[in-house]
C-alpha positions as CSV (number, residue, x, y, z in Angstrom):
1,X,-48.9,-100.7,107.8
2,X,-49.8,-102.7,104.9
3,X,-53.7,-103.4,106.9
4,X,-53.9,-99.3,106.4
5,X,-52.5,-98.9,103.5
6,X,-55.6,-101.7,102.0
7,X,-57.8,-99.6,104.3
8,X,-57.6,-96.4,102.8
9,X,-57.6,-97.4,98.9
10,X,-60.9,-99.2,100.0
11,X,-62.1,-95.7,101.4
12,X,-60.8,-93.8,98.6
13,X,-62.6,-96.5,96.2
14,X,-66.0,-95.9,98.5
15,X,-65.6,-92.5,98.3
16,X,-65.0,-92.6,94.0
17,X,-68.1,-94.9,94.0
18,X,-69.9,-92.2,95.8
19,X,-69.1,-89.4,94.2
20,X,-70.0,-90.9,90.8
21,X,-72.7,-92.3,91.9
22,X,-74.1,-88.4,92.8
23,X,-72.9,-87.2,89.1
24,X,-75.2,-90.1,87.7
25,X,-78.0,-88.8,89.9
26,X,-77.6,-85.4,89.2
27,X,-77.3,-85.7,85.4
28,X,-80.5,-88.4,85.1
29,X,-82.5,-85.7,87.1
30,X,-80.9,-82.6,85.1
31,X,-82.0,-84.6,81.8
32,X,-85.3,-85.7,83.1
33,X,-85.9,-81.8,83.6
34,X,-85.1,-80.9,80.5
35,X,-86.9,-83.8,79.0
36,X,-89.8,-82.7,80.9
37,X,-89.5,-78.7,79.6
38,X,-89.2,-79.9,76.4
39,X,-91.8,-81.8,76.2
40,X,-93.9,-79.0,77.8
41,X,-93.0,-76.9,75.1
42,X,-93.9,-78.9,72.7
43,X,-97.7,-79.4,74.2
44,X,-97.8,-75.9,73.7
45,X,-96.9,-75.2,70.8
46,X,-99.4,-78.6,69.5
47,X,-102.1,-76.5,71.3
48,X,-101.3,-73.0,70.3
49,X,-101.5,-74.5,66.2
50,X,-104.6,-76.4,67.1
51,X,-106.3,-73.2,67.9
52,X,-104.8,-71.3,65.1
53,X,-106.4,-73.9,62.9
54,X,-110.0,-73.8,64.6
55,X,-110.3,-70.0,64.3
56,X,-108.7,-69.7,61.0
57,X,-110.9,-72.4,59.1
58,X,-113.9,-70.9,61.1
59,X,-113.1,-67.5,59.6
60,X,-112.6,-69.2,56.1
61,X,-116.2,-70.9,56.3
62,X,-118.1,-68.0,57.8
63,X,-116.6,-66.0,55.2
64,X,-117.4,-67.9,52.2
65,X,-121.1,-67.8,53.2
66,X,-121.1,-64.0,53.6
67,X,-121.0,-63.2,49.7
68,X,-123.9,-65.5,50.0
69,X,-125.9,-64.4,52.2
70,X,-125.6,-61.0,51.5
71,X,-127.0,-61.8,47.5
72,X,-129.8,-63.5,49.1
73,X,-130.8,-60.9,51.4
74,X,-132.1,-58.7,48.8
75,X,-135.3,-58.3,47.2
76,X,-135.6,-57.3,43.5
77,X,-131.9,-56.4,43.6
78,X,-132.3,-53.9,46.6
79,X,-132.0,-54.1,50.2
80,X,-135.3,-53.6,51.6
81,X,-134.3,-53.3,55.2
82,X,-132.4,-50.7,56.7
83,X,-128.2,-52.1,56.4
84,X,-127.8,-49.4,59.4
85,X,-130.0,-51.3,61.4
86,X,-128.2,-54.3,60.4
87,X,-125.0,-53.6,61.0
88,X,-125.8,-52.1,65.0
89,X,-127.8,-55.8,65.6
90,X,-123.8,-56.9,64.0
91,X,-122.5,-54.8,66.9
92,X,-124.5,-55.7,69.5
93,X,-124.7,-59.7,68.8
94,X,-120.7,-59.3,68.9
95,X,-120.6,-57.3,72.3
96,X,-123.1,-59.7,74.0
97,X,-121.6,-63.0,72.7
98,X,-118.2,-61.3,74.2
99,X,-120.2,-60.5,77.6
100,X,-121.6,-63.9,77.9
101,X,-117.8,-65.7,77.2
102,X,-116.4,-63.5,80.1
103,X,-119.2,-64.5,82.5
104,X,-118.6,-67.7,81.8
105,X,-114.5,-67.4,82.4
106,X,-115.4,-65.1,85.7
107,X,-117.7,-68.1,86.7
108,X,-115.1,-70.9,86.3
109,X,-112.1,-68.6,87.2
110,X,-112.9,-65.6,88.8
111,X,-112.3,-61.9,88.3
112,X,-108.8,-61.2,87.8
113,X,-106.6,-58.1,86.5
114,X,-106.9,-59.8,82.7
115,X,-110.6,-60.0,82.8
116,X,-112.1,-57.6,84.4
117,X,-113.7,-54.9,82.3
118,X,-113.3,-51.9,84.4
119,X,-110.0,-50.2,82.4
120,X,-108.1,-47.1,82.2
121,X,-108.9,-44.3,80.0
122,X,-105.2,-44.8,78.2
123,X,-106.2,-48.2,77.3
124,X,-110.0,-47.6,76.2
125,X,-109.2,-44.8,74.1
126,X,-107.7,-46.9,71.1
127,X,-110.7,-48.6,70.6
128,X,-112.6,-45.9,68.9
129,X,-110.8,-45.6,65.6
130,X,-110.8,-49.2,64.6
131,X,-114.7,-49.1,65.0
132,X,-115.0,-46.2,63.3
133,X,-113.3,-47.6,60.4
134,X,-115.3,-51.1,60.2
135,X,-118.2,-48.5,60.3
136,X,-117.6,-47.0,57.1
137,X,-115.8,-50.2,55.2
138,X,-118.9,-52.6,56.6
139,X,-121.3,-50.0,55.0
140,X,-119.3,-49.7,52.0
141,X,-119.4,-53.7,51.5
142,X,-123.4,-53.1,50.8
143,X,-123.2,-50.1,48.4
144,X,-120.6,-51.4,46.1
145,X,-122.9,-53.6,44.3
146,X,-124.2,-50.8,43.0
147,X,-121.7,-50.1,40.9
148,X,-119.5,-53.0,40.6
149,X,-121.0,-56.6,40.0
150,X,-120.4,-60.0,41.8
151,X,-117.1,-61.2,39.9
152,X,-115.5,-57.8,39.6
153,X,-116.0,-57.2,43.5
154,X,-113.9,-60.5,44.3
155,X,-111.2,-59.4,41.8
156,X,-111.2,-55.4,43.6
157,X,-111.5,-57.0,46.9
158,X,-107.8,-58.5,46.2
159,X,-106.6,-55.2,46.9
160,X,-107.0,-55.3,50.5
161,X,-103.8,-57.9,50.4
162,X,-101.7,-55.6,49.0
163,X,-102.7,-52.7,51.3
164,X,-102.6,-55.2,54.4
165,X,-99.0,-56.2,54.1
166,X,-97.7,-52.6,53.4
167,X,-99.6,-51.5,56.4
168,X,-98.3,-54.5,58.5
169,X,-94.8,-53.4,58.1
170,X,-95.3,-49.5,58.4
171,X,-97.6,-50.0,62.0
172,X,-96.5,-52.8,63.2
173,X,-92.3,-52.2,62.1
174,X,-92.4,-56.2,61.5
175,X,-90.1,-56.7,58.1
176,X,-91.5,-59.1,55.6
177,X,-89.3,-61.3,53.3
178,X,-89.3,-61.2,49.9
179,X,-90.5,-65.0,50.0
180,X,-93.0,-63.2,51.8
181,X,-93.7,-60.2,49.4
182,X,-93.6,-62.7,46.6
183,X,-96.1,-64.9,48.4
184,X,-98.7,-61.6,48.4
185,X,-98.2,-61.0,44.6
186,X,-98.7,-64.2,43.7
187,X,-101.7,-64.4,46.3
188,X,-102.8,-61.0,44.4
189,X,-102.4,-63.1,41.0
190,X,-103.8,-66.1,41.9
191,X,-107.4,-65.1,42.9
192,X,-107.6,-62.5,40.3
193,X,-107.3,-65.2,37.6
194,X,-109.7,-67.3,39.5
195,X,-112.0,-64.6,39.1
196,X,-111.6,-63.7,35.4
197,X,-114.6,-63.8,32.9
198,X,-113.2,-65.7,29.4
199,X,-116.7,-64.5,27.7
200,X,-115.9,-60.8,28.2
201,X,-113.8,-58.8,26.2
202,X,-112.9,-56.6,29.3
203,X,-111.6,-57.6,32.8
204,X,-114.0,-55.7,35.6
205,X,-117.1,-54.4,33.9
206,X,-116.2,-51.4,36.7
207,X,-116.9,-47.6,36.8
208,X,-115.1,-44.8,38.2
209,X,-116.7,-44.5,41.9
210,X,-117.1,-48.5,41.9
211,X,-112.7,-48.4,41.6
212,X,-113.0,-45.5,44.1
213,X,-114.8,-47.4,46.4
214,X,-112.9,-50.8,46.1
215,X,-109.8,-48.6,46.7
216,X,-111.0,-46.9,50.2
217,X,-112.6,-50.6,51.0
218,X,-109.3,-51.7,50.4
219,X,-107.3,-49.3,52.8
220,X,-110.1,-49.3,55.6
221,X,-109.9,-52.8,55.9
222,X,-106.4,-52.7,55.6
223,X,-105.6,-49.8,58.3
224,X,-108.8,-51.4,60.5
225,X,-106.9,-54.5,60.8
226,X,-103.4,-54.0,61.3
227,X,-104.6,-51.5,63.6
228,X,-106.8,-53.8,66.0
229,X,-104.0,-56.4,65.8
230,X,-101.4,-53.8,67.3
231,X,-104.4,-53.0,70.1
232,X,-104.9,-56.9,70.7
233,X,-101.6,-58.2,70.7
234,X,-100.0,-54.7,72.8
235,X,-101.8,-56.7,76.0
236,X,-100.6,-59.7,75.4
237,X,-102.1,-61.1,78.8
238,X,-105.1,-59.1,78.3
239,X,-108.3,-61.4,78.1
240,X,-110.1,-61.4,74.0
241,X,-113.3,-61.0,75.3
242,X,-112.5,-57.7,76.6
243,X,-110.9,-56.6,74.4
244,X,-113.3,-57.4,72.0
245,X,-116.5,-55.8,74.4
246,X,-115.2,-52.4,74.1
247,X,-114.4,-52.2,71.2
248,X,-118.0,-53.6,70.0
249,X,-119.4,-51.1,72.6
250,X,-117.4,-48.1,70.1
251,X,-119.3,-49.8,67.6
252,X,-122.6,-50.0,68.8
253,X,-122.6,-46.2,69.2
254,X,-121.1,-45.3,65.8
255,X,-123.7,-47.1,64.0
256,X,-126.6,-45.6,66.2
257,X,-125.5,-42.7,64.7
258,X,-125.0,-43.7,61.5
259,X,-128.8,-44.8,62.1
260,X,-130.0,-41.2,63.0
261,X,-127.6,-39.5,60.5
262,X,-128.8,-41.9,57.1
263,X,-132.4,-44.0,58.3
264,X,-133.9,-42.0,61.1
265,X,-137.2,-40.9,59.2
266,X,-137.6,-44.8,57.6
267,X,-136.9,-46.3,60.9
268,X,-139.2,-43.8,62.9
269,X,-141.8,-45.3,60.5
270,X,-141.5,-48.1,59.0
271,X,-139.8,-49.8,61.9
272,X,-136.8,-50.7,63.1
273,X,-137.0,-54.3,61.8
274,X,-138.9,-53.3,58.6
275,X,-137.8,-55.2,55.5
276,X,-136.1,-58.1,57.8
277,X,-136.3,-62.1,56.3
278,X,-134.9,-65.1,58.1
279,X,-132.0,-64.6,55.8
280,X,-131.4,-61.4,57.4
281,X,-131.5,-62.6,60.0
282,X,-128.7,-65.5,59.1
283,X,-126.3,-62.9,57.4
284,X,-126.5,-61.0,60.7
285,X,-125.3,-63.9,62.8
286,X,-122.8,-64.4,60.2
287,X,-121.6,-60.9,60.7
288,X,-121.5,-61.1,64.0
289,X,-119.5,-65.0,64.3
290,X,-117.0,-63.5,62.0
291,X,-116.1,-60.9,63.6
292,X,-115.6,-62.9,66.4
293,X,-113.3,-65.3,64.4
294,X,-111.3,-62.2,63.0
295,X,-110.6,-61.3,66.4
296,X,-109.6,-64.5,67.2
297,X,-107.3,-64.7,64.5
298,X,-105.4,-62.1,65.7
299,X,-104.9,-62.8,68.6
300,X,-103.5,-66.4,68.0
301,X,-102.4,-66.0,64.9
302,X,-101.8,-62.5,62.5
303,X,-103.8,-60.1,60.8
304,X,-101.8,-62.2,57.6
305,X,-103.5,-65.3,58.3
306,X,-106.8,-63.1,57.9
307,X,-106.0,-61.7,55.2
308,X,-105.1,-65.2,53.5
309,X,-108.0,-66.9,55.1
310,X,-110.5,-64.5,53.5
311,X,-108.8,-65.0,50.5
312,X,-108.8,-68.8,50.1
313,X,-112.6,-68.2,51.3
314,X,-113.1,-66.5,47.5
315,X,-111.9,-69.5,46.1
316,X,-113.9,-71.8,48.4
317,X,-117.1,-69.9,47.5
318,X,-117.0,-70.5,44.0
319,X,-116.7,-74.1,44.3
320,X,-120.1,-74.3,46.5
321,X,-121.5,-71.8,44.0
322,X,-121.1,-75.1,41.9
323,X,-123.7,-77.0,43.9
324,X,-126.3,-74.0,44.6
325,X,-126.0,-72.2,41.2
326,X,-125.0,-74.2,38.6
327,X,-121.4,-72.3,38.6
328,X,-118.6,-73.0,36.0
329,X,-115.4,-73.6,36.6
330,X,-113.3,-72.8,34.0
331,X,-109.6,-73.3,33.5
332,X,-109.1,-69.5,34.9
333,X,-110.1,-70.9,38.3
334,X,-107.8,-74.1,38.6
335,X,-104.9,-71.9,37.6
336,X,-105.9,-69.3,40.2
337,X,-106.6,-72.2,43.1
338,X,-103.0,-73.4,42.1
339,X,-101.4,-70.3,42.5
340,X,-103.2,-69.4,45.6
341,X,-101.7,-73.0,47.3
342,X,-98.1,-71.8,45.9
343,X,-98.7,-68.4,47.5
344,X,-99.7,-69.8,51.3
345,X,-97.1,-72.2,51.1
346,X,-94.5,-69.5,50.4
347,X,-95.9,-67.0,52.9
348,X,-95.5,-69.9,55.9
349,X,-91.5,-71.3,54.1
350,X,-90.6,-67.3,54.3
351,X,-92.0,-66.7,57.6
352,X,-89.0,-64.9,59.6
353,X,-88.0,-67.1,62.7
C-alpha cells in the first residue's frame, strides 16, 4: 500500500511537471508572437514616416525653386512663350513619368487588380474636376504678377491655408482641434510677417483684381486639393501611379483646349515651342516633379502636410534668395520663421489620435 501510495504522488508530481512545463511553452511562444507583431508594427510605421519625410521635403525643395524659376523664365518682364503650351508639356511629363513607374512595377510585380489601368467609368469620372481646377489656378499662378508683385503674392498666397483647413473638414468630415486651428492661424501669421516690407508705408502694394485673383487662387487650390486627397485616399489599395495617369490624362485635354481657346493663332505661327529657354524648360520639369510629389503627399501623408510644406517652402526661398540676390533678412523674417516652427509643432502635438 505504502509502495502505491509513493507511486502515485510521483505520477501526480510527473504529471504537475508536465503540465507546467506546457504553460511555460505556450506563454514563451504566445509572447514571442506578440514580440514579433510588435515589432512588425513598428518597422512599419519607421517606414511609413521615412516616406512621409522623402516626399514631403521633396515637395518643400521643388517648391521653393518654382518662385524661382518662374521670375527667370521671363523676358523683359513678360512671358514670351505660350504658358498654355507650358502647362500641357506639365501634363504630359506628369502622365508619362506615371506610365513609366507603372511599367516598371508591372515588370517586377505583374499586372494586378491595383495596377492595372483599365477602370470603371464610376471610378474615372472623378478625375475630371480636380484637373479642371489645377487648370484654371496653374494659369492663374502666371497672370497674377500682373497685378500683384513678388512679396505681396507670398503674403496672398497664405490664404490658401486658411481655405485648405475649412475645406478639409467640410469634404473630408475629419474634425480639426483647436491646437489644430490655432496651429493654421499662427501658420497664417507667421509667414505673413516673414513677408512684410518695413520700407513701405502700406502692407501689399495690391489692387482690386490682384485680391480677386489671390482669393479664387486661394479656393481652387484649396477645393483642388482636398478634393484629389478624398479621390486618392477613397482606394486605399489603389496603386499612385494610376491614380495619378488619369487624372494627368483629364489634364492633358483641358489644357489642349485651353491651347485652342487662348494661343491657337500664336502657336499655329510662331510655333509651338516659340519663346522656349533652357529655363523653361527647367520650370517645366519642376512643374511636372511637383506635382508628382503633391500626389505623393497625399497619399502617404495629408493634403495638411502640403499645405504646410509649401508654406515652410516660402520661408526657405527667401533664405536662398540671400545667396542669389543679395536678399535682406530683416527682423520681420526671423519672427515669421519662429512662428512658423511654433505653428508645425502645434499642428503635429494637436493631431487627433
Amino acid at each position: 500500500m505504502e509502495y502505491r501510495k509513493i507511486k502515485d504522488e510521483e505520477d501526480h508530481d510527473d504529471v504537475a511537471t508536465d503540465v507546467k512545463s506546457l504553460k511555460g511553452k505556450f506563454h514563451t511562444g504566445a509572447s514571442s508572437n506578440i514580440a514579433m507583431a510588435t515589432l512588425g508594427v513598428g518597422s512599419s510605421e519607421r517606414i511609413n514616416w521615412k516616406r512621409k519625410g522623402v516626399v514631403t521635403c521633396a515637395l518643400t525643395i521643388l517648391t521653393s525653386s518654382q518662385a524661382i524659376l518662374i521670375v527667370w523664365s521671363k523676358r523683359a518682364g513678360k512671358y514670351e512663350y505660350s504658358v498654355t503650351t507650358a502647362n500641357f508639356l506639365v501634363e504630359t511629363l506628369k502622365c508619362a513619368l506615371s506610365l513609366l513607374a507603372l511599367t516598371r512595377i508591372w515588370k517586377n510585380e505583374g499586372v494586378t487588380d491595383d495596377n492595372r489601368l483599365s477602370t470603371t467609368y464610376d471610378e474615372v469620372k472623378v478625375y475630371p474636376i480636380p484637373a479642371a481646377l489645377y487648370l484654371f489656378k496653374n494659369l492663374l499662378q502666371y497672370y497674377i504678377f500682373a497685378y500683384v508683385d513678388a512679396p505681396g503674392y507670398q503674403i496672398l498666397k497664405n490664404l490658401n491655408i486658411i481655405s485648405t483647413g475649412v475645406l478639409y473638414r467640410i469634404i473630408l468630415k475629419r474634425k480639426l482641434s483647436e491646437i489644430q486651428w490655432a496651429g493654421f492661424i499662427l501658420l497664417c501669421c507667421g509667414c505673413t510677417t516673414a513677408q512684410l516690407n518695413s520700407n513701405s508705408d502700406r502692407v501689399l502694394q495690391t489692387s482690386l483684381p490682384g485680391w480677386i485673383m489671390a482669393i479664387v487662387m486661394a479656393l481652387l487650390s484649396g477645393f483642388a486639393g482636398v478634393y484629389t486627397e478624398a479621390i486618392i485616399k477613397k482606394r486605399p489599395s489603389r496603386n499612385i501611379n494610376v491614380q495619378n495617369f488619369w487624372l494627368y490624362v483629364f489634364g492633358m485635354a483641358f489644357n489642349a483646349i485651353a491651347i485652342v481657346i487662348q494661343d491657337f493663332d500664336a502657336v499655329a505661327n510662331k510655333g509651338f515651342f516659340h519663346g522656349y529657354s533652357f529655363i523653361t524648360v527647367l520650370m517645366i520639369l519642376n512643374h511636372a516633379l511637383s506635382g508628382i510629389a503633391v500626389s505623393m503627399v497625399m497619399k502617404y501623408a495629408d493634403n495638411i502636410v502640403k499645405v504646410y510644406s509649401t508654406s515652410v517652402a516660402m520661408l526657405l526661398t527667401a533664405v536662398v534668395s540671400v545667396f542669389l540676390f543679395n536678399f535682406h533678412l530683416s527682423l520681420a523674417f526671423f519672427l515669421g520663421s519662429t512662428v512658423v516652427s511654433v505653428s508645425v509643432y502645434l499642428h503635429s502635438a494637436g493631431k487627433l489620435r
